[in-house]
N, C-alpha and C positions, 0 to 999 in steps of 0.2 A: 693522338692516341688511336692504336686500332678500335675498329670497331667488332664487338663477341660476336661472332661470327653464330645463327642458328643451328641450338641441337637436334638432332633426331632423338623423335619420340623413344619411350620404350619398349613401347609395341614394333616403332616400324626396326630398331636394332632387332631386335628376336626374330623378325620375320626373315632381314637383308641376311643375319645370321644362318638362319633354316635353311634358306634359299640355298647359299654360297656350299653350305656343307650336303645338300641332294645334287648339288648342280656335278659336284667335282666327280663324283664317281660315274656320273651317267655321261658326262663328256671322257673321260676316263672309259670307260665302255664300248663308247662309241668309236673313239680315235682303235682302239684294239678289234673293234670289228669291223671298220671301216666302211661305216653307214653313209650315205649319202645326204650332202647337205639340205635337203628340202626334208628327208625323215628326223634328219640330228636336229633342224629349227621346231621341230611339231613333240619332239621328245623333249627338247629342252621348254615348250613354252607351258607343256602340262604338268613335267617336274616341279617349274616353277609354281604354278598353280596351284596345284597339290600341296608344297610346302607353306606355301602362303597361307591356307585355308587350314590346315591341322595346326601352323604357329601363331594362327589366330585364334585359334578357338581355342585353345590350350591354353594360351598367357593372359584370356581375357577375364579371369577369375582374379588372376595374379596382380595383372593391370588397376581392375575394380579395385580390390581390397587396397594397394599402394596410392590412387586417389583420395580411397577415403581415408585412410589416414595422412593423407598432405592438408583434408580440409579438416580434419581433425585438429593437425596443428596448427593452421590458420586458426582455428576459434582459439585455441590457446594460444596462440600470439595476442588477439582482439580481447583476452580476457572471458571469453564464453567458455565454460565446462557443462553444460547440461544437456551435450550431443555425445552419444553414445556408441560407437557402430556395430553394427546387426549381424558382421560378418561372425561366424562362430564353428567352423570348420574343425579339424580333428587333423591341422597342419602348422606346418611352420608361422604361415602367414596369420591360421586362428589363434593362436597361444601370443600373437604378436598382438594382435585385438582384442583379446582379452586382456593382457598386461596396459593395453592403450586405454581399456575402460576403468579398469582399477586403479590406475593415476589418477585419472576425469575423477570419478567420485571419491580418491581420497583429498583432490584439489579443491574439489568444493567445500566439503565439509572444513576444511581448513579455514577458505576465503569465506566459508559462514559462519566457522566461529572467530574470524580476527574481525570479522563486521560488526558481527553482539559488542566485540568488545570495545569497537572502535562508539559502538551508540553508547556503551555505558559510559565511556570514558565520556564522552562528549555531555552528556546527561551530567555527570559531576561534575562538569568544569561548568558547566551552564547555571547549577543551581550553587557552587560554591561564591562565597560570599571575597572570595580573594579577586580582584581583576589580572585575569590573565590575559597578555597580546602577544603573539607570535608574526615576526614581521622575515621576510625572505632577504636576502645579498643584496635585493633590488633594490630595496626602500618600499616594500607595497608588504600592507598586514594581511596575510593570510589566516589569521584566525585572531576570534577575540570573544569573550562570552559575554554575556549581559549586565555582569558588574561594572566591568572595562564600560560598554556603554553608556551605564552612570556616569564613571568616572570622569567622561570626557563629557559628558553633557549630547551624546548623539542624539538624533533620534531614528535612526536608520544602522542596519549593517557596515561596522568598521572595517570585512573582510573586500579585495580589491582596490583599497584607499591609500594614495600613499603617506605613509608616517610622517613626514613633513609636515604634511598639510595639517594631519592632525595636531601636530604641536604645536601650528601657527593660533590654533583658536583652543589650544587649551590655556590652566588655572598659569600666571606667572611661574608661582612655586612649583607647579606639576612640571612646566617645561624645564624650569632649573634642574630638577631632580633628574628627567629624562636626559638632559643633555650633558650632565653629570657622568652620565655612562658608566658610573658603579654602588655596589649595593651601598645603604643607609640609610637613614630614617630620615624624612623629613615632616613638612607640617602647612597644611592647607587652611585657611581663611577666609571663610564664606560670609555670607551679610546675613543668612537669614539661620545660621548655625554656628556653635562653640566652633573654636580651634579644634582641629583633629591630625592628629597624629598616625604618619603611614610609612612604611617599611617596602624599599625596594628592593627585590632580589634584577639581577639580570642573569642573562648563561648565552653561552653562544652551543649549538648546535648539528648537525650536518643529517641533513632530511633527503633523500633522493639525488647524491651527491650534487648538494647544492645548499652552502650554509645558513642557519635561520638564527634567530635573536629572540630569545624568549624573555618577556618583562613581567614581574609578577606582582600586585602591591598588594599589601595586605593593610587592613587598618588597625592600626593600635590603641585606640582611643575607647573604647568598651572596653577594653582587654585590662588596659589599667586603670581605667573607673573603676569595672567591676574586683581586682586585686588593692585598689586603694580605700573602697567602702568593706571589703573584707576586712582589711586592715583595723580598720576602723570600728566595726561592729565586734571583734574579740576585742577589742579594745572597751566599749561599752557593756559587753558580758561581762568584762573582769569587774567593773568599779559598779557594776549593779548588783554582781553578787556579793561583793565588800560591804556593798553598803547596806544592802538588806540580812548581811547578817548582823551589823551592827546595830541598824532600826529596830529589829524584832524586840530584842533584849532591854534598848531603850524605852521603849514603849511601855512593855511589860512592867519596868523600875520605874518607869514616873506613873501610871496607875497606881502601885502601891506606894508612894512616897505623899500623891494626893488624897488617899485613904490616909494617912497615918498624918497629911498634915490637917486634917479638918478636927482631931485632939486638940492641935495645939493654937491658941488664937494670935496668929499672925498674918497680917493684911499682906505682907510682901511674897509672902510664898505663894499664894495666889498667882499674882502676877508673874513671879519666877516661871510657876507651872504650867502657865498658859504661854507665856514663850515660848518654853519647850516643845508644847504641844503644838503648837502654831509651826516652830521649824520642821519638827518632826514631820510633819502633814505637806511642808512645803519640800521636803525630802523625798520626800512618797512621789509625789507629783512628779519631782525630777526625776526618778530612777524609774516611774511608768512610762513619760514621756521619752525619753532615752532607748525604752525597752521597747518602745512603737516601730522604733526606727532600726534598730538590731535583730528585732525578728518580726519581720516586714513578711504577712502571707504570700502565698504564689499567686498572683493574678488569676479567678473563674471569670474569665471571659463570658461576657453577654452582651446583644444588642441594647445601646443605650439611648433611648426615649433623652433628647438634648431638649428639647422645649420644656418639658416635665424637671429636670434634673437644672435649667438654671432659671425655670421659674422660684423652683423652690429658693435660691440661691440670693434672687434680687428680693425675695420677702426679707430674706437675712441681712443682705449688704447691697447697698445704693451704687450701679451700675450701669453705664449704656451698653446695650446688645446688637449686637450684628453677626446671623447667623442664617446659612445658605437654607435651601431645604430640601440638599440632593446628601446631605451628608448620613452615611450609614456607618459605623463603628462598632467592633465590637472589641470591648476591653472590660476591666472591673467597673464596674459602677461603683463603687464603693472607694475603691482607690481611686478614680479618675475624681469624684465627687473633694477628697480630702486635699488632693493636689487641687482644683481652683480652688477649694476656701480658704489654703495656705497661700496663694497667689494677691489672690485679692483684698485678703488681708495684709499681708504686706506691700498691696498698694493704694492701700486707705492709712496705714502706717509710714508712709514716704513722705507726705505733708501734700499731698497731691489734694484738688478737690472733687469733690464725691463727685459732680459731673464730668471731671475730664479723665473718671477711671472709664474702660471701655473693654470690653469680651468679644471677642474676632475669633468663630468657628467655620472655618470654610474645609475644602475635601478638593483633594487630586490625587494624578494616579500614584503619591508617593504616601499617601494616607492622608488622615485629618489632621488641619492644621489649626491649635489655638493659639492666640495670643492674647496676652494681660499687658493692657496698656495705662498708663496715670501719666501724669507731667507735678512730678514729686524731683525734690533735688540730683535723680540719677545716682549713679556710682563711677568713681573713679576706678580708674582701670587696675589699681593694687588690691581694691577690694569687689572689682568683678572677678576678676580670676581668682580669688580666696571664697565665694559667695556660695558657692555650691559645696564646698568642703563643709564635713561632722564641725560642731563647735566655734565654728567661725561666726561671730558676730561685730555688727555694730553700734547694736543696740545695750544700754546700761544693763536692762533686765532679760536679754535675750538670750536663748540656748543655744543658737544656734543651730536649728536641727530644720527649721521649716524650708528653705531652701535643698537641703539634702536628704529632706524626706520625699520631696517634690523630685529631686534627680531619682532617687531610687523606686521611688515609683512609676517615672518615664522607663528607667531602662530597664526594670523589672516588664513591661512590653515592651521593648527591644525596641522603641522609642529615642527621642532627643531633645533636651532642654536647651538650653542657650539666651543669654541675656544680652541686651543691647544696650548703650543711648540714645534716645532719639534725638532728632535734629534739632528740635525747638525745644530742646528740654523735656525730663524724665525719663522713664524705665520702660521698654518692653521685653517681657519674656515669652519666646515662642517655642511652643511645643510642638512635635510633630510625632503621631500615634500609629505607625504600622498598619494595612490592613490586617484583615484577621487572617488566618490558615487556608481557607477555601478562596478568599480572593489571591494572596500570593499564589498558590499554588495556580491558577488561570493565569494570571500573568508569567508567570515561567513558562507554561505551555506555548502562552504568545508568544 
């Protein structure tokens, strides 16, 4: 291949230019007046000079300005628009630095508003609750936000890493899902948490002509807790309102029926009336207890004093304790207080004994964790998965509500119940309690 042979400058073409065109007429001049070669050498070496020095000074404004705007566009090659040039003349070449500076600062403002938007965007994918991963042609994740990081269990930046690797040490089901390579729902299984249920989306891409692979999971398992306790609770409005309007009226009729039967001397109506009254009363009970759990308050969050709150607890119910004393919470006292008296009551109800029930409150960075432990008969697996459902019992006199009162007061703080086996026999149920708003909100910042 040849090699590009060097150009002449700009300057030195305009000068060689000037020259060639003072030089022709004065050799031109000369040849017609027929001057002698030692004056034609001294006339031709000052023409030169002369031309040289007026198409220097002349083009060197012209020079300047075509610099500055070559390094103009070097910074807009590099991505720099915050250089401006100063030239501002009342010519071709001003109006041409002028149109070079109104590019520059309609560039920036562009490149600063697609930046805001680039931090906002980043800002929502960071604090949405969906794991998103964006992985390049390569096999290496170029973006992922901090749900994703949950998901896999990191504990450092997934961006740089490649997706292989990640899959090597991720959940079985997660890799099935991923290596699956199309959208559907699947379902993870953890030891210290319920089944949950997640939804993959995937999409292919094309980012800086160079293809990328977006995975997005979202989890479904609060989505249809919270639509299947919905479910549930119109369900329990409908047959409270039935019933109390049949109570009312009931009530009413046996008051005057016990008025009208104290005329008449029969020992049996007595008894009649007092059954009645007895059901009715047990009726009552059923449709407020019902109505606890169908219109369950919004959680008032407050710091809860745990020494105070299961001191009280162990005056009530016979219990071993083990509880950190780094743990800070703040949830309902009132709810949190009703969900362990429902806990521990049904692990004094399991045929467990009073010393091998046990309360485990500890704290990490995923919030506080309790756990209600007994060594009682356990649950078979067709009525764990039924156990948290409205109405489900195994109990002859049971409502069924105290374990779904206990879910809905977890996920009423955006919390998590889940029930185990244990190994050597009996039940634990481990809660986990969110921090509160000010501490999430630091951790996102992290």
């Amino acid at each position: 291949m040849e090699k590009n042979k060097p150009a002449l400058s700009f300057t030195c073409k305009i000068v060689l230019i000037c020259n060639i065109s003072a030089l022709i007429p004065v050799w031109l001049i000369c040849w017609l007046t027929h001057l002698s070669w030692p004056l034609l050498l001294i006339t031709t070496l000052l023409t030169s000079l002369l031309a040289s020095y007026l198409s220097f000074r002349l083009s060197r404004t012209l020079v300047q300005g075509i610099h500055s705007l070559e390094t103009g566009l070097l910074n807009f090659k590099d991505g720099e628009l915050a250089t401006l040039l100063a030239y501002n003349g009342n010519d071709e070449l001003g109006r041409l630095c002028q149109l070079y500076n109104q590019t520059a600062k309609q560039l920036r403002q562009e490149k600063q508003w697609l930046y805001q938007r680039e931090l906002m965007l980043d800002k929502v994918l960071q604090s949405s609750p969906q794991a998103v991963i964006l992985k390049n042609d390569k096999g290496f994740i170029v973006y992922s936000n901090y749900s994703a990081r949950d998901l896999f269990n990191a504990k450092t930046a997934l961006e740089g890493s490649q997706f292989a690797h990640l899959l090597e040490n991720a959940h079985p089901q997660l890799n099935n899902a991923l290596t699956r390579g199309s959208d559907g729902l699947f379902t993870l299984d953890t030891e210290d948490q319920e089944s949950q249920a997640w939804h993959l989306s995937t999409g292919k891409l094309l980012l800086n002509n160079q293809y990328h692979y977006l995975y997005v999971f979202k989890q479904l398992t609060r989505e249809l807790s919270r639509q299947e306790v919905e479910v549930w609770k119109k369900v329990i409005r409908i047959i409270s309102h039935e019933l109390n309007n049949s109570l009312g009226p009931m009530s009413s009729m046996l008051h005057s029926g016990q008025l009208l039967s104290e005329k008449v001397d029969e020992p049996r109506l007595s008894r009649v009336f007092a059954t009645i009254s007895e059901r009715i009363k047990h009726l009552n009970d059923f449709v407020q207890g019902y109505g606890k759990f169908a219109k369950l308050p919004t959680p008032q969050p407050s710091a809860i004093n745990w020494q105070v709150l299961l001191t009280q607890l162990q005056n009530q119910w016979c219990f071993m304790l083990d509880i950190s004393n780094d743990v800070h919470t703040l949830a309902d006292p009132t709810q949190v207080e009703q969900l362990l008296i429902n806990l521990i009551k049904n692990a004094h109800e399991s045929g467990s004994a009073s010393e091998h029930i046990s309360v485990t409150v500890t704290q990490n960075i995923k919030g506080t964790h309790i756990s209600v432990n007994d060594q009682g008969k356990g649950m078979s697996e067709q009525v764990m998965a039924n156990a948290l459902i409205p109405f489900y019992s195994t109990k002859v006199a049971g409502s069924g509500l105290g374990l779904a009162l206990c879910r809905e007061i977890v996920e009423a703080h955006h919390g998590q119940i889940s029930l185990h086996n244990r190994k050597h026999g009996g039940l634990s149920v481990h809660v986990i309690l969110p921090h509160g708003p000010n501490k999430q909100s630091q951790k996102s910042r992290n």
